[in-house]
N, C-alpha and C positions, 0 to 999 in steps of 0.2 A: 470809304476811308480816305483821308489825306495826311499831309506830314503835318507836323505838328511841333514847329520852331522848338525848342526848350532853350532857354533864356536862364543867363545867373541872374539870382533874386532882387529886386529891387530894394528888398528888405535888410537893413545895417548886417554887419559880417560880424559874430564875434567872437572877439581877439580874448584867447582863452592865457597869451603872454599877460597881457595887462587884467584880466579877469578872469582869476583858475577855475571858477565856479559857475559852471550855471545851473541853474534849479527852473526848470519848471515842466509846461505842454507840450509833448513832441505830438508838432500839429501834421508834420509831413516829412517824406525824406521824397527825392528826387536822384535815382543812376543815372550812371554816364554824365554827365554833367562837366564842361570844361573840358580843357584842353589833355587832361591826365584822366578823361575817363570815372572821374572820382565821383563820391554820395554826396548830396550838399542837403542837411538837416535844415527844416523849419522846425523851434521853437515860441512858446508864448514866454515872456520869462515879466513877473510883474504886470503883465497889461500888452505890452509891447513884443512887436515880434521881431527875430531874429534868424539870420543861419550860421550856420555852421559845416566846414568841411568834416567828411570822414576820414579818417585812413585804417590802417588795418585793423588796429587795437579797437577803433569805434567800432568801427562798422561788424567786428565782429561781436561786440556785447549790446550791440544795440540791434542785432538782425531779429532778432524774434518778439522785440518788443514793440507792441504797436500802436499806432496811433494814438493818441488821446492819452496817452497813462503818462505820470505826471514822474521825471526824472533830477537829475544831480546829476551832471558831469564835473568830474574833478583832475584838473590838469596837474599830472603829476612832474610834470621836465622831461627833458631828456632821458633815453634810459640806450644802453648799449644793449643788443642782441649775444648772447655768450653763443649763439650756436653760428650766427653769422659774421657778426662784430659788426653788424648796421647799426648805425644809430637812427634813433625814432622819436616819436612824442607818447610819452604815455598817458596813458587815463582811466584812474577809475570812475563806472557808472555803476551809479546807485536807482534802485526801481522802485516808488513808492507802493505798497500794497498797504490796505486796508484789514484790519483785524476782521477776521470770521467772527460775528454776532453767534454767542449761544442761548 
């Protein structure tokens, strides 16, 4: 066994200010990553690929879904925490599934 650099992606960042939406391949995720210890998402979105950071809200509706299965992140804004008064980034993720054939 030896270490094994992990490096931020070389692949575009994206800025979910300027584009609320992404839709597509969650090809990969990567922990620990950067200076804040954070998840940094690969996406296919159209052909092309991209990352994206996690934070709580992601990383928690995105932990059990896995690889390959084809998603919708939708940046919601800002939202205040009422139990803490943090404020955050919200997001809903949406999971594409396939109708059961009868």
């Amino acid at each position: 066994m030896a270490w094994n650099k992990i490096e931020v992606s070389e692949f575009p960042l994206w800025n979910f200010e300027k584009n609320p939406e992404l839709e597509g391949l969650l090809l990969s995720r990567e922990e620990n990553v950067g200076p804040n210890n954070s998840t940094m998402y690969k996406a296919n979105v159209n052909g092309q690929e991209f990352c994206f950071w996690g934070n709580t809200v992601l990383d928690s509706r995105l932990k059990d879904v896995v690889d390959g299965k084809r998603i919708k992140v939708n940046y919601l804004g800002k939202a205040t925490s009422p139990k803490t008064k943090r404020e955050y980034k919200n997001f809903e993720v949406y999971l594409w599934e396939e109708p059961i054939p009868f």
